[in-house]
N, C-alpha and C positions, 0 to 999 in steps of 0.2 A: 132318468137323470135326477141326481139329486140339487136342490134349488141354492142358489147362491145367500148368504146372510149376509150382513151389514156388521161389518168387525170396529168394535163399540174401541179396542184400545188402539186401532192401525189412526181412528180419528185426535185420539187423545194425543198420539203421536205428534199426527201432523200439525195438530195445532202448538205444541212446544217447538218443535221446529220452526215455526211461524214467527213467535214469539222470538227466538232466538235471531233468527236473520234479520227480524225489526230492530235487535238492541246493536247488534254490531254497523250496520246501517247510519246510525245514530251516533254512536260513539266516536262512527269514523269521519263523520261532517265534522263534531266537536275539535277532534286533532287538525281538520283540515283549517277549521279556522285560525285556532292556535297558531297553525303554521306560517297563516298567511300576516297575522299580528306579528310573529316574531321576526320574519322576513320586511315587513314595513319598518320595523324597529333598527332590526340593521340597517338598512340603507340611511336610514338617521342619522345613526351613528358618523355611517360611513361618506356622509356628504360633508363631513366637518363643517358647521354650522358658523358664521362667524363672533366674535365673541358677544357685541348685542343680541346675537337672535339666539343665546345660551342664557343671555339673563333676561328674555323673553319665556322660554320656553320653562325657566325657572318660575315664573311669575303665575304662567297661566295652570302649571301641575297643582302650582302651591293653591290656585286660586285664593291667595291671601292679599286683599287689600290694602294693607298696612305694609308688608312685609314688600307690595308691587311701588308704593308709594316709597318706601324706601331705597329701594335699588334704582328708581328713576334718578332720586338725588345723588345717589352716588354714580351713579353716571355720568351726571353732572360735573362731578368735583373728580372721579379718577377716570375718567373714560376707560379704556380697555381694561383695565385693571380693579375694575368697579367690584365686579363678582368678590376679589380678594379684599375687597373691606367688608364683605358681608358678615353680618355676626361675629365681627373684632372679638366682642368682649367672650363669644363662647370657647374660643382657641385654646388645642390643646398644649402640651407639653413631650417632647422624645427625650429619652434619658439615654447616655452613654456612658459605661462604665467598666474600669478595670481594676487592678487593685491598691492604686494608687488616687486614684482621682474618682469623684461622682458626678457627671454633669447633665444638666437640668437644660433643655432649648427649648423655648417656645418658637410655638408656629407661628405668632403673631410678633411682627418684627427678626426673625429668626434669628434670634439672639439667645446666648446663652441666661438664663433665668435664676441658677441657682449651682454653684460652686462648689462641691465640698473637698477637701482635703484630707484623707483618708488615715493619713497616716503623724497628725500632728493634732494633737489637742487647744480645745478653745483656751481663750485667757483665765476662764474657770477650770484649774486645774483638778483631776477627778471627778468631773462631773458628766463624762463621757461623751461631750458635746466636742465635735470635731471642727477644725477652723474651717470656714466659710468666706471665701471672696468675692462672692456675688451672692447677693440674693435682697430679698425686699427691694427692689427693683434699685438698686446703687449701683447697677452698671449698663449701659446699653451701646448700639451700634447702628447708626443709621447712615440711610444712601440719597441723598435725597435728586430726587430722577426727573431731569428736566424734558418734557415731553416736546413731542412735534408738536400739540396745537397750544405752546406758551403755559402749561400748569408744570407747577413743580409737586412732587410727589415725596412723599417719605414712606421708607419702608416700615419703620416703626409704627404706622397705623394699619399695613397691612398681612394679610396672614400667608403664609407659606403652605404650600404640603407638603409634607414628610414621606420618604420610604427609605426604611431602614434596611439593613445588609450586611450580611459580614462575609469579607473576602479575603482567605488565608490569615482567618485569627481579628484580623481586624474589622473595626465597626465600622461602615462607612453611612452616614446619615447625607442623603440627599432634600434639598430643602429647596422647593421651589414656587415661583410669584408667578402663575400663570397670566398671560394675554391672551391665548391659543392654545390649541394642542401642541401647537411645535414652536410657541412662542414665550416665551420667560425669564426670567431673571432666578439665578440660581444660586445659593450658599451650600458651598460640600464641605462637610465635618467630617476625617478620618482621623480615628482612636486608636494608638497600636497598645497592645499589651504592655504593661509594665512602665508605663511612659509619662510624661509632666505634658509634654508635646504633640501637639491638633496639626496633623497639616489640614489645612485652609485655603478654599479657592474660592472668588466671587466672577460668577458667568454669567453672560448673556448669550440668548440664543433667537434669532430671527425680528428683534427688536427695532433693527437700524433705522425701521420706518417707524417707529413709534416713540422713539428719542429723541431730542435737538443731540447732535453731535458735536456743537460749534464748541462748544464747552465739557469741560471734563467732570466727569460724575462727583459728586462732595464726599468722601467716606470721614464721616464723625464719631471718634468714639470718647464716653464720657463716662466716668469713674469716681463715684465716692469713697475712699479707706477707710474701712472699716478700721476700729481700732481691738488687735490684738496682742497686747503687751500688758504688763501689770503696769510700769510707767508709760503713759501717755506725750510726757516732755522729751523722753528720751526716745521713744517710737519717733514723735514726730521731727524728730531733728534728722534721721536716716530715711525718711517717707519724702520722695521727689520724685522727675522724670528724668531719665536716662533716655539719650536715641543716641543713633550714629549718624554718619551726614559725612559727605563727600569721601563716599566707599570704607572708611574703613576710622576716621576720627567719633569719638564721642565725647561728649559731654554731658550736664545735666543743669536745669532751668535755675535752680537755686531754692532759699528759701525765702518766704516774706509773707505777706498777706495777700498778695497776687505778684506773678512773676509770669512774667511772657518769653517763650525764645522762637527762634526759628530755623532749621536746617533746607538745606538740598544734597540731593541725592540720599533720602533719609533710608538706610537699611533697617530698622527696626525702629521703635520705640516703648519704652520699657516703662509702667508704672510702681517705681520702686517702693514697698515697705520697708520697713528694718529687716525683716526674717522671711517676707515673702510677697513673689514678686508675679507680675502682670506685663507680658509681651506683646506685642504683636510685630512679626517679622516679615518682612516682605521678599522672595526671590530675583525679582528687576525693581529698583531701589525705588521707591515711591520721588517723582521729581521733586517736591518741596512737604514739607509742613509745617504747622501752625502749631505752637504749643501754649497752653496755658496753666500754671499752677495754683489753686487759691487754699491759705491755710484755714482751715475750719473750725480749729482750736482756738480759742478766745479766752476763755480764762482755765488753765494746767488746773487748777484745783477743785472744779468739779467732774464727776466721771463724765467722760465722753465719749461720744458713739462713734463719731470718724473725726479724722485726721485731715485729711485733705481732700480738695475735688481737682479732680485732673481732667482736663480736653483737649483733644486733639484732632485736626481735617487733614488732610489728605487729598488727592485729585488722583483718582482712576481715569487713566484717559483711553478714550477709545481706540481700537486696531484693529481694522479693517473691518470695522462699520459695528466691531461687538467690543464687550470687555471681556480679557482674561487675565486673572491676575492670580497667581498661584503667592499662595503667604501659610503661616504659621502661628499659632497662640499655643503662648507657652506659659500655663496655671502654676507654679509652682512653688518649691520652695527658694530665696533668695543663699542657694548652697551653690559653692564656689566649684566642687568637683563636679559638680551636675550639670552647672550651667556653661566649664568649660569641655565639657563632652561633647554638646555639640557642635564644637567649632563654629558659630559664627558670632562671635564677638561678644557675644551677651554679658560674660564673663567681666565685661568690662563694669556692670553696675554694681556689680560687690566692690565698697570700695574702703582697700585697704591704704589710705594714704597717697599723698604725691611722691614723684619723685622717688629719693633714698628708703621711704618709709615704705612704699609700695613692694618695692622690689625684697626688702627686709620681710616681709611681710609674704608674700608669693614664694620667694625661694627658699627663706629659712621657719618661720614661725609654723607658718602649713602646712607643711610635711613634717616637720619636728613634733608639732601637737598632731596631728593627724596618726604617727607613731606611735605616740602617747597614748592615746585614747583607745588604741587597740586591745590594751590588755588590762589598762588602769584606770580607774572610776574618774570623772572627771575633774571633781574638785583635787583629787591627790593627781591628776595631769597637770592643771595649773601650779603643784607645789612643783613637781620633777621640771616642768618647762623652767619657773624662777629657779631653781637650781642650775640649771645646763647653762644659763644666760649667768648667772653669777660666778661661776668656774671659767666662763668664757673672756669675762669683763674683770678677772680678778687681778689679770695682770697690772690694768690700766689702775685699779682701786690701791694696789702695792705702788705704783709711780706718782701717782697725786697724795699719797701719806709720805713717801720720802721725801719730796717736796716739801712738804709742810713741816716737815721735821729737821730739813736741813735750815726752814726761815727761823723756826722755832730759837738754833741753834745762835744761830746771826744777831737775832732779836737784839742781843744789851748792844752790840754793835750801832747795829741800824737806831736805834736808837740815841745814841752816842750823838751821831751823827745828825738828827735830828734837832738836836739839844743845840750843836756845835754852829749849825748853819739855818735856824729858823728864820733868820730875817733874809738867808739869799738861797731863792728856790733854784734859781741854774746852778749856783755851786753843789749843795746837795744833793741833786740830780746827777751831778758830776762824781760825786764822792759814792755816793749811791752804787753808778754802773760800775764803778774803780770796787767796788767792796764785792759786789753780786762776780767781778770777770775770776778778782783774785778765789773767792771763795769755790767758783765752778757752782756757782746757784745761779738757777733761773726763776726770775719768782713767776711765772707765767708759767709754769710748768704742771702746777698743780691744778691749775685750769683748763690747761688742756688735755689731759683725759675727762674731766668731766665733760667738756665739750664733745668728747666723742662718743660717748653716751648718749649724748642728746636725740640722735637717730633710733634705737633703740627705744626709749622711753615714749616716742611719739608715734614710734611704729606698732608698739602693745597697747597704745591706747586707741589707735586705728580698728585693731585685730580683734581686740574681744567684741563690741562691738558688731562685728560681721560673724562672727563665731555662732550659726547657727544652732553648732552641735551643743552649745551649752542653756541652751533653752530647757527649761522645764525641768535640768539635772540639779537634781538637792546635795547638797553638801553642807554638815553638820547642819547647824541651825539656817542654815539660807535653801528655800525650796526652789527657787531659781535662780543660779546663776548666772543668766542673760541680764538679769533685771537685780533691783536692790534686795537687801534683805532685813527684815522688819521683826524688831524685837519690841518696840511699843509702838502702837498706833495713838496717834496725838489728838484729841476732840479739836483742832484747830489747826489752820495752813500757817505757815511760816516764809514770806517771801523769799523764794531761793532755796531755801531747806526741804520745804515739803510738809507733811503731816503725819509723818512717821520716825523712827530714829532707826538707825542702819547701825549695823553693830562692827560690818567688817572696817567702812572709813574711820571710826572710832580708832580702833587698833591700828590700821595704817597710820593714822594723825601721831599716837604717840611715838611709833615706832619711827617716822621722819624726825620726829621734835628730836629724842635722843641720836639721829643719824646726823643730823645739820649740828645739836649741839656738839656734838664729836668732832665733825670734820670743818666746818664752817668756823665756829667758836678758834679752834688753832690757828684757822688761816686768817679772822677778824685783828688777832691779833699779832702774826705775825707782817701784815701789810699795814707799811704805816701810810699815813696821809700824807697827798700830794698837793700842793700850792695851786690854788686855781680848780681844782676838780673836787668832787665830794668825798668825805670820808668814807670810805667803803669799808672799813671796818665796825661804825656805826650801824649802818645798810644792812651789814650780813647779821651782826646781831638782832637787829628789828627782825629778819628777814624768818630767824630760826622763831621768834614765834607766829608770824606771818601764817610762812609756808603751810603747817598743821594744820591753822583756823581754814585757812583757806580748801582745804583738799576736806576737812572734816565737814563743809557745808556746800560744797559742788560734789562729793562723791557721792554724797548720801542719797540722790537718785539715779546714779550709776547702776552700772552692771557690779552685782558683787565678786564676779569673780575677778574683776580688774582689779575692787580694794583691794582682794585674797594674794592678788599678785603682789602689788605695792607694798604690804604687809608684812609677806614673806619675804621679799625681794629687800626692804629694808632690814629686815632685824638679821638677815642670813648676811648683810651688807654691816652691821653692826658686828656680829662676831667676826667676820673676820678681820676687820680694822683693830677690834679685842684682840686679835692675834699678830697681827704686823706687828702692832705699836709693842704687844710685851715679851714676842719670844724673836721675832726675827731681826726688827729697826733696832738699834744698841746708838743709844743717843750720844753716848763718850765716845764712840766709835766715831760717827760721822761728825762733833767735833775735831777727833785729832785729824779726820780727811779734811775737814774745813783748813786748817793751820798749817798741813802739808800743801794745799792745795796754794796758798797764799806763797810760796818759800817756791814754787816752780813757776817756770816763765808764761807769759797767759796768753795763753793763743785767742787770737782776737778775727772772727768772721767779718765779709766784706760790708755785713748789713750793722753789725758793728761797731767795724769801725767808724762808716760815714755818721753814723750817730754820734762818737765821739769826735769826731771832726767839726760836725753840726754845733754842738752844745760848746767847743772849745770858740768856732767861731762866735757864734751867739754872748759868751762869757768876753771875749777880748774888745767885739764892738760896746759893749756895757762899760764896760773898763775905760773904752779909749771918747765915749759921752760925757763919761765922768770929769 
């Protein structure tokens, strides 16, 4: 038999094998630990700790003494809601955006932070800066939250978490004030595409025990206006608040240096600029609010950063034991088609006029300019609109020249007559309506088409004004039309005038001078003076250089396209009075109708005659004193 050896590599073998079942051995304690740490971890998780023993357990990972000693105070001062003032000032910011609007929410206070408006340029025109309604902290929103053990809270010192989302196109930003995992107070931001309009809810969830319910939550929101207009005086005269209040009425606070109002049943309230405006709308009507307006403008002639500061409270009241209050913010522009798209009233803070003027203004001017503008530049819409209103109004400008042309006529008469009875004013009077009945003149006649105008002229001073569309549109030498237009800048203010010279009120000034001396000057002189009342032919005379001065030094921080109207609208009003008077009115003519007129029998109305009965009685008791 041959003798067994000693196999040198079966040893080297086994010894790697050795090696081998040592390391997996080892490796697989390692995992088992692991396992048994992440299993500890869940159940952590999963015992829902309550919210001190989270800002405990925050304390002891941090092992930071400073940072331990801080969240004890805050403890102190928010109880459950301590964790969400930690680290205030590190808070971040969620941005929501579509093509229309940019917005900026901070976590802390979860409030919108910074504004932008996408599609309308800042007060520096060209300079690619887009208008901004919030930002550098000029607007915020607070809740302030009265708790079960007597602290009052504000959310504005607290921070929110965010999770953002978009669902069927839209952004939906959830923003919420933890007490618990299943405890919070919640602000929901949704962004639809293409839109000015947030719907808006403020929730509570599992709170009831950490609340006083006896009283209804404060919702505060306060607003600095920016100023975005080249005039400041003229911005701030359209820069107010709008709400609605008892379902479906609104109104607005006024102007002043502070101005208070109040509604119930408030649907919305509106922080108006001239051109763009700030909502906030509620779905079940907020029962009451508190408004206050303060102007912030002090002295018009140096630049200014805002306009007014707006505030406003509110009372969210509790419903069955939470709040839920579904609402609305609407960033946008103060544009009339815009805001009456979405049917809930908003519509109402563009405002064109009371009454006659509104309605003038709604049914004709807005859709006639709105015509306009479709095809036509806007400064040559402003000429077509004075044109369409001039062909419209020419009837009544032909009835107040015949008028004047038939006193014209009369004049040596009436005069005559003057001459004949200066020392007896009822006779006169009497001779007077005997000459006006034979003649078939009414000298009130020429007055009353101007008088019907009057609607009209106070309706296009409502309209441009609210005329968004004319913002920022250059025509000839004026680069906006919303605003004045500046052909010298003046090293000095001029009370009332400004510090600049506008060139379109210029040219409207003369164009009225020669319109009133036309039409004014015939009628000055055809109305003679009356015994006991003032010369109103004196009057109208002063009045033709008045009127000029006057419109030359209040238009001149207008809107240029209202001079552009006035301008056109008079000298278009000038030729054709150039035309009545020299190819159509035949002044021989309506002499020999005066003389015919006199030779037929005078039909005499019931209003009258009681006049003439009045003045005969009044004449005979004079007579019978004597």
């Amino acid at each position: 038999m041959e003798e067994k050896k000693t196999d040198v590599n079966s040893l080297i073998g086994f010894f790697l094998i050795f090696l081998i079942l040592m390391y997996v051995m080892y490796t697989n304690q390692k995992d088992q630990e692991q396992k048994v740490k992440t299993e500890k971890k869940t159940e952590q998780i999963e015992a829902k700790p309550s919210p001190n023993k989270v800002i405990e357990n925050a304390v002891n990972v941090s092992n930071d003494t400073n940072k331990s000693d801080q969240l004890q105070a805050l403890k102190s001062k928010y109880g459950a809601f301590a964790l969400s003032a930690l680290n205030a000032n590190e808070a971040g910011t969620t941005t929501l955006e579509n093509d229309l609007v940019k917005i900026t929410i901070a976590n802390k206070g979860g409030f919108v932070k910074d504004l932008e408006l996408k599609k309308f340029e800042s007060i520096r025109k060209g300079s690619g800066q887009k208008v901004k309604l919030i930002k550098d902290n000029n607007a915020s929103l607070n809740l302030a939250l009265n708790t079960a053990d007597n602290r009052i809270l504000n959310t504005t010192d607290l921070i929110f978490e965010p999770t953002l989302t978009k669902q069927n196109g839209d952004q939906v930003l959830s923003l919420k004030l933890k007490a618990g995992e299943n405890k919070f107070l919640e602000y929901l931001y949704i962004l639809k595409p293409n839109e000015y309009m947030l719907d808006f809810a403020i929730k509570t969830q599992g709170l009831s025990a950490d609340l006083n319910q006896k009283n209804p939550v404060e919702l505060t929101w306060d607003m600095k206006t920016y100023r975005n207009e080249k005039s400041v005086a003229y911005e701030n005269r359209y820069t107010e608040i709008w709400f609605e209040y008892d379902e479906t009425k609104t109104d607005y606070v006024g102007q002043g240096d502070e101005k208070t109002d109040a509604g119930e049943k408030v649907g919305f309230i509106g922080y108006k600029q001239q051109f763009f405006t700030s909502i906030l709308l509620s779905d079940s009507k907020f029962d009451k609010a508190e408004l206050v307006s303060r102007n912030l403008v002090k002295d018009e002639a140096i630049d200014t950063t805002f306009t007014k500061h707006f505030s406003s409270k509110v009372p969210l009241a509790f419903k069955g034991g939470e709040i839920n209050q579904n609402m609305n913010w609407y960033f946008g522009p103060t544009d009339y088609d815009i805001l009456k798209k979405y049917d809930k009233n908003i519509d109402k803070v563009v405002w064109f006029g009371w009454g006659i003027f509104g309605w003038i203004n709604q049914w004709l001017f807005v859709p006639i300019f709105g015509f306009l503008t479709g095809f036509a530049p806007y400064g040559l819409a402003i000429i077509l609109l004075t044109v369409f209103v001039r062909i419209v109004l020419a009837p009544l400008t032909y009835k107040s020249y015949l008028s004047q042309a038939k006193m014209k006529v009369i004049r040596p008469e009436v005069q005559e007559l003057n001459e004949k009875f200066k020392n007896d004013g009822m006779k006169k009077q009497q001779e007077m309506m005997k000459l006006y009945g034979k003649a078939g003149v009414n000298p009130m006649a020429g007055c009353i088409p101007a008088f019907l105008q009057i609607p009209v002229f106070y309706a296009l001073f409502s309209f441009f004004p609210a005329a968004i569309a004319l913002r920022q549109q250059n025509f000839l030498w004026a680069d906006d039309l919303s605003s004045y237009d500046t052909i010298v800048n003046l090293p000095f203010y001029i009370p009332f005038y400004g510090n600049h010279i506008s060139l379109f009120p210029i040219l409207a000034s003369i164009a009225i001078f020669f319109y009133m001396k036309m039409t004014t000057g015939d009628q000055a002189m055809a109305t003679p003076p009356q015994e006991g009342m003032p010369d109103m032919g004196k009057i109208m005379k002063i009045m033709i250089y008045v009127s000029p001065i006057m419109m030359l030094i209040f238009f001149n921080n207008y809107s240029s396209g209202l001079s552009l109207y006035y301008f056109v609208s008079n000298t278009l009003t000038i030729g054709i009075m150039y035309i009545i008077k020299n190819y159509i009115i035949n002044e021989d003519k309506i002499h020999a109708q005066i003389q015919e007129n006199k030779t037929k029998p005078r039909k005499v109305n019931k209003f009258q005659q009681r006049m003439q009965d009045m003045m005969e009685q009044a004449e005979a008791q004079k007579k019978s004193k004597k």
